[in-house]
C-alpha positions in Angstrom: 0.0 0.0 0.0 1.1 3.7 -0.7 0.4 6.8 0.9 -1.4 9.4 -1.2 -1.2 12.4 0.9 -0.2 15.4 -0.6 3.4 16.9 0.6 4.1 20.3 1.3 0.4 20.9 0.8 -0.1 25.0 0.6 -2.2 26.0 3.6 -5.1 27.5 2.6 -9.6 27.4 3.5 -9.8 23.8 3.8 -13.0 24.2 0.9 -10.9 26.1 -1.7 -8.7 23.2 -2.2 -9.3 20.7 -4.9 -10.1 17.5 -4.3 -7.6 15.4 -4.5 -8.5 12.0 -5.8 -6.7 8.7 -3.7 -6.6 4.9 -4.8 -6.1 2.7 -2.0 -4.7 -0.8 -2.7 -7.0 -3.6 -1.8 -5.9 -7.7 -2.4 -8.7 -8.1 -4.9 -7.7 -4.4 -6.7 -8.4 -1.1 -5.5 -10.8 1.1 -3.5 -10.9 4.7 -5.0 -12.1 7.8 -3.4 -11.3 12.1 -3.4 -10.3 13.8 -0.7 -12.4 17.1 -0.1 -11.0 20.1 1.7 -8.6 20.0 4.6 -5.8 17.4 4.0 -3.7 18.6 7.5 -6.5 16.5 10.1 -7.7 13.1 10.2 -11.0 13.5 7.4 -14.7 12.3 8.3 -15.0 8.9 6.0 -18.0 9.1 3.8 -19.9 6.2 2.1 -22.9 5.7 0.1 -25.7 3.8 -0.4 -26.8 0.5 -2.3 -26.0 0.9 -5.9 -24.6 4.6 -5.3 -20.8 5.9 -5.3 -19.4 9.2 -3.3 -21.3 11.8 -6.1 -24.6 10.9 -3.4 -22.4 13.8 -1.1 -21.6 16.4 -4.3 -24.7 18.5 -2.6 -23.8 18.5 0.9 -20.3 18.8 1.0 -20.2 22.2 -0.3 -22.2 23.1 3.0 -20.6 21.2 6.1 -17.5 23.1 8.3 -14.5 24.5 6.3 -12.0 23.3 9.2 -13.3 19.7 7.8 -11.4 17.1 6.0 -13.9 14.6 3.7 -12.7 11.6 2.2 -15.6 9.8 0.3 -14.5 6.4 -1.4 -16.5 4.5 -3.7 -17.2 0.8 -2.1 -16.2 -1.8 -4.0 -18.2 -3.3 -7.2 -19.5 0.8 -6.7 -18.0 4.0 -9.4 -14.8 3.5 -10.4 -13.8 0.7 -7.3 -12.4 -2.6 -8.3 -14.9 -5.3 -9.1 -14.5 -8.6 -7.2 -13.3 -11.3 -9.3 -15.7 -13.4 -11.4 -17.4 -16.1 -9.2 -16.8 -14.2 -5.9 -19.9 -12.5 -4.2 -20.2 -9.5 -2.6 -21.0 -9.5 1.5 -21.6 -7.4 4.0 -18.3 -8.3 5.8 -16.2 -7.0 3.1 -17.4 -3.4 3.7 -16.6 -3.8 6.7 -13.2 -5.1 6.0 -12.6 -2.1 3.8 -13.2 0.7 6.4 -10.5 -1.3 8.3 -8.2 -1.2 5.6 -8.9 2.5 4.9 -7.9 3.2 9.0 -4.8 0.8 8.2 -3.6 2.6 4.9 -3.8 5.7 6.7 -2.8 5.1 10.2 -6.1 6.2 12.1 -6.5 5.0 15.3 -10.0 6.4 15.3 -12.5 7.2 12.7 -15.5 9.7 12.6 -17.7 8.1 9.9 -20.6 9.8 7.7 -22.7 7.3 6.0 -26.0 6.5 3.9 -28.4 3.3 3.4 -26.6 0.2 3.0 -23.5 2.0 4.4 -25.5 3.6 7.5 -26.3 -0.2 8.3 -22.5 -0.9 7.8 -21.6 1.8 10.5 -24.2 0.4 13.1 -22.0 -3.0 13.0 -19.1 -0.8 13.0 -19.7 1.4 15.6 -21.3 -1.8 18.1 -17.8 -3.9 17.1 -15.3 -1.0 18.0 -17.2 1.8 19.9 -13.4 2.4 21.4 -12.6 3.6 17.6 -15.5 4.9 16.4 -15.3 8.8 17.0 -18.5 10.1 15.5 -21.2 8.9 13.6 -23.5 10.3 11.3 -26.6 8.5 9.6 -28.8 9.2 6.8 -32.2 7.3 7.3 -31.3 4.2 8.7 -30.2 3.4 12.1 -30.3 -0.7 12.1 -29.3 -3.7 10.3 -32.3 -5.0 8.8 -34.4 -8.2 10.0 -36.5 -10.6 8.1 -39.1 -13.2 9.5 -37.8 -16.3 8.8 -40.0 -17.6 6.0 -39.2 -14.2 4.0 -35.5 -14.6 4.3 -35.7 -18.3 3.3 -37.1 -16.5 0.2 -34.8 -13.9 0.1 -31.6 -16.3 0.8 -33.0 -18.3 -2.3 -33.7 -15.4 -4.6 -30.7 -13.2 -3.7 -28.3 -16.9 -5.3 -30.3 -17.2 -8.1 -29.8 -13.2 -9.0 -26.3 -13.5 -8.1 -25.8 -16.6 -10.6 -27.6 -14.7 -13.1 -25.5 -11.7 -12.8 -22.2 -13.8 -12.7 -22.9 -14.9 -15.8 -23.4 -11.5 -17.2 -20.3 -10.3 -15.3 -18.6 -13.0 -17.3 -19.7 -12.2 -20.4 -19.7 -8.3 -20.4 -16.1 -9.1 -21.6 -17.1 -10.2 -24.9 -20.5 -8.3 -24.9 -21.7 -4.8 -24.2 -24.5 -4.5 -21.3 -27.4 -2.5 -23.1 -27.3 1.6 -23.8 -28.7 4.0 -23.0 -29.5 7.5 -23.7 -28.5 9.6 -21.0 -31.7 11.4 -19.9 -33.2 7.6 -20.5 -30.6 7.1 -17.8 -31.5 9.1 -15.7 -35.4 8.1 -15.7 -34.0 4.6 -14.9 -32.3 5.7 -11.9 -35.2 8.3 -10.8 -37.3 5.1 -11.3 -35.2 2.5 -9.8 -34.8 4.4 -7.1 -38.0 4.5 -5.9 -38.1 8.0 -6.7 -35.9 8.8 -4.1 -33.3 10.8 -6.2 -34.7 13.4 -7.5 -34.9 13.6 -11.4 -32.3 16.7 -11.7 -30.0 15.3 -9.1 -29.5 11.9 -10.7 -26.4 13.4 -12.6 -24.1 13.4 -9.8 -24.9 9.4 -8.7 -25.0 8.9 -12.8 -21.0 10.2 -13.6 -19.9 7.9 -11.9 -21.9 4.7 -12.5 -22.1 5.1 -16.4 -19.4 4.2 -19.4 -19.9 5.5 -22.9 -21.1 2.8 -25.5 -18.7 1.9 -28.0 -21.2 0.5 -30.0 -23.4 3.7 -30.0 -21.1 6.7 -29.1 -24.5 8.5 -28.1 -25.4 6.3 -25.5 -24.6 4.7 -22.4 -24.4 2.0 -20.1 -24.1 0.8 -16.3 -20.6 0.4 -15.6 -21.4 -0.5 -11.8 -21.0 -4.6 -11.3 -24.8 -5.5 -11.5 -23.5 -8.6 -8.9 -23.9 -5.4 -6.1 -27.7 -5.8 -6.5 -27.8 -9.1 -4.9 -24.8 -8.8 -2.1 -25.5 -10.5 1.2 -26.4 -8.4 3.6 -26.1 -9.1 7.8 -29.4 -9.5 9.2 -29.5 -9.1 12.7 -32.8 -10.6 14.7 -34.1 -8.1 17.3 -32.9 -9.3 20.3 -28.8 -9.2 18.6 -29.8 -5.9 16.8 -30.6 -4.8 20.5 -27.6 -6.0 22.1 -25.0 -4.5 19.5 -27.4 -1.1 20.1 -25.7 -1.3 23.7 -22.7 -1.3 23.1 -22.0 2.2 21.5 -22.2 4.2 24.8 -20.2 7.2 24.2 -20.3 7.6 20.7 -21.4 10.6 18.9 -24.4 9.3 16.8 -26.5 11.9 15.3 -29.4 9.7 12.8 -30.9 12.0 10.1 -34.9 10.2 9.0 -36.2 11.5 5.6 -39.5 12.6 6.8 -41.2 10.7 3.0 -39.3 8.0 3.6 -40.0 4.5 6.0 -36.8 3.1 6.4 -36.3 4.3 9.9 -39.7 2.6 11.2 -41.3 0.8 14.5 -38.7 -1.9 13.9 -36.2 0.8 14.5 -37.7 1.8 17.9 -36.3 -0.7 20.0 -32.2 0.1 18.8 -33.3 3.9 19.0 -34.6 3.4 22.7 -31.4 1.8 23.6 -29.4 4.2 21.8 -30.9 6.9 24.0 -30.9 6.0 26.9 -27.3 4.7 26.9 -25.7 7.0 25.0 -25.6 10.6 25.9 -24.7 11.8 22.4 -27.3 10.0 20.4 -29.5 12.4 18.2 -32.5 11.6 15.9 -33.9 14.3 13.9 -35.9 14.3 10.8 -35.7 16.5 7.7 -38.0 17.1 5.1 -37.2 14.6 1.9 -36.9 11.3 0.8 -34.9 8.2 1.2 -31.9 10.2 -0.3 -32.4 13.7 1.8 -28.8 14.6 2.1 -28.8 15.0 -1.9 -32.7 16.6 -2.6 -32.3 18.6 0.5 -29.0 19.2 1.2 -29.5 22.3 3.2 -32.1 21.2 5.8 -29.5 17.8 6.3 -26.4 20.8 6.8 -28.9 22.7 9.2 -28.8 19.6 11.8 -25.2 18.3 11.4 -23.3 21.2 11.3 -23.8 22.0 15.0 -23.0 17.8 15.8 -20.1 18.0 14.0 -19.0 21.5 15.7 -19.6 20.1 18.8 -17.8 16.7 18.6 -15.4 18.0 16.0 -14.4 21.4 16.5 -11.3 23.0 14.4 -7.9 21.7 15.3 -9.0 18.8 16.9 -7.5 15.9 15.0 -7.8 12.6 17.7 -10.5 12.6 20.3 -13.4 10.3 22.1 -15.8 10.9 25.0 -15.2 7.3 26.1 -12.0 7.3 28.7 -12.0 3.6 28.6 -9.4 2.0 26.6 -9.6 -0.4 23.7 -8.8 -3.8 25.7 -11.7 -2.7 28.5 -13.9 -1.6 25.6 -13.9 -4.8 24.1 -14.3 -7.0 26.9 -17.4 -5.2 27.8 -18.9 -6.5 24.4 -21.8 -8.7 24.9 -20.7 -12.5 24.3 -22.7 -12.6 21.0 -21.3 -9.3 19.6 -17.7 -10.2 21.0 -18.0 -13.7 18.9 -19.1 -11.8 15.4 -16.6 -8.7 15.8 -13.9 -12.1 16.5 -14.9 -13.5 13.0 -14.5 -9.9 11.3 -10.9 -9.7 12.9 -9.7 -13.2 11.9 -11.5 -12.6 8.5 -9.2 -9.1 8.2 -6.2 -10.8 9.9 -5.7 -14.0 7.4 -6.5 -11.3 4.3 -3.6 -9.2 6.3 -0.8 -12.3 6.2 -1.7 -13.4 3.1 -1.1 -9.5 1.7 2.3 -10.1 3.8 3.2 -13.1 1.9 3.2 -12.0 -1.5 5.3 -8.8 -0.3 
């Protein structure tokens, strides 16, 4: 791995630099991402949602603190990220694995995550595993893992292979043959459609520049460059008794959740974890803003309004390393409840036999 910070970087506001773009190496390829604004502190690490890339912040960037540091990375299989290899799947523990490997590339100790969706369900996991290195987290409309009854995820389990197979298959052959075009304001009905809606029709361009490749067939048109194989990635269901437990263990993390008030993915399933998460945690926040699923991007403005003061407050200028919990890492994780403590030991070996075998072929 390779460092990509800037040397000798001229001071100026942290907003009137240009992003700088960074590739960070991963063993199946690479994780890219740009660095927004200050490049002298530890950044906030952004990610997106299911099927998006790091164009889902373009809107509310612009607006957060100028002291702040932003570095958005597209996840893999997402924007210009490697794709997995042809026959491997995509699961939930790999993006976990990744924001390990961006805290390794870089030396954090700590991280202070912003994060969407998919990725807002990644950071719950995160934040319950290593609440001793999880400085601040923000949400976009979700606040838990998701849980299905039994005989729906029977269904799901099933469904979710066979789409998987299917787009292996066209993984396979999109080497030989070009996925279909598009016209690019037919593209962006498709993803105004596809995504329920949620993105509005003029703000579909910044998830679209980096999701699309120009046809070579028809130099007019367009077509999904993203691996279709994300669509059907296993996710980590948690039941609501674990969802519960891992709720508990992020005591003294900053958590500030941001609910689209259209949308329904914070619900009464959510009321439980949010219960917890209050009463446990002295800096948990839940506020809702007028939009949809994807409010940080329609309505950029009213999401700024409620997390510039949390970020203010938890990251002021200048402060580069800090936590509200005193305890240290070994007394943090021992605190974990048995059934948390066993999954975050399957993430770590997972990370650690990935680590020596990146070792071995030094």
């Amino acid at each position: 791995m390779t460092s990509h910070l800037e040397n000798g970087t001229k001071h100026t506001e942290p907003h009137d630099q240009e992003p700088m773009d960074v590739r960070i190496d991963m063993p199946w390829g690479f994780v890219v991402g740009r660095w927004y604004g200050n490049r002298q502190v530890r950044p906030i690490l952004a990610l997106h949602g299911w099927l998006d890339n790091l164009g889902t912040w373009d809107k509310l960037l612009p607006l957060l603190p100028r002291h702040l540091g932003v570095l958005c990375i597209d996840l893999p299989g997402h924007g210009y990220s490697s794709k997995l290899p042809e026959g491997i799947a995509y699961h939930f523990v790999d993006y976990l694995c990744v924001i390990l490997r961006v805290m390794e590339e870089y030396g954090w100790q700590k991280v202070s995550l912003m994060a969407h969706s998919m990725s807002a369900m990644l950071c719950f996991i995160f934040a319950s595993l290593y609440p001793h290195r999880t400085d601040m987290l923000v949400s976009i409309d979700i606040v838990k893992t998701r849980y299905r009854k039994p005989p729906s995820q029977i269904d799901y389990l099933r469904t979710n292979i066979e789409g998987y197979m299917l787009e292996d298959e066209r993984f396979a052959n999109a080497k030989r043959q070009e996925p279909p075009a598009y016209t690019y304001p037919e593209l962006e009905q498709v993803l105004h459609k596809g995504s329920d809606y949620s993105v509005a029709l003029e703000n579909c361009r910044h998830i679209l520049t980096r999701n699309i490749s120009r046809s070579t067939k028809f130099p007019a048109k367009y077509f999904f460059s993203r691996d279709g194989r994300c669509k059907y990635y296993t996710e980590f269901h948690t039941s609501p008794p674990f969802a519960a437990e891992l709720a508990r263990t992020i005591r003294n993390v900053p958590y500030c959740v941001i609910k689209g008030s259209e949308s329904n993915f914070i619900d009464e399933q959510s009321d439980e974890v949010i219960a917890i998460l209050r009463e446990n945690n002295p800096h948990f926040e839940l506020h809702e803003v007028q939009g949809t699923h994807h409010v940080h991007l329609n309505n950029a403005e009213g999401v700024a309004a409620v997390i510039n003061p949390f970020i203010m407050h938890h990251r002021p200028p200048h402060l580069e390393t800090w936590t509200v919990d005193a305890g240290n890492a070994e007394e943090a994780g021992e605190d974990l409840p048995e059934a948390v403590r066993e999954f975050k030991l399957k993430v770590e070996d997972s990370e650690n036999v990935k680590r020596r075998k990146r070792k071995s072929n030094l």
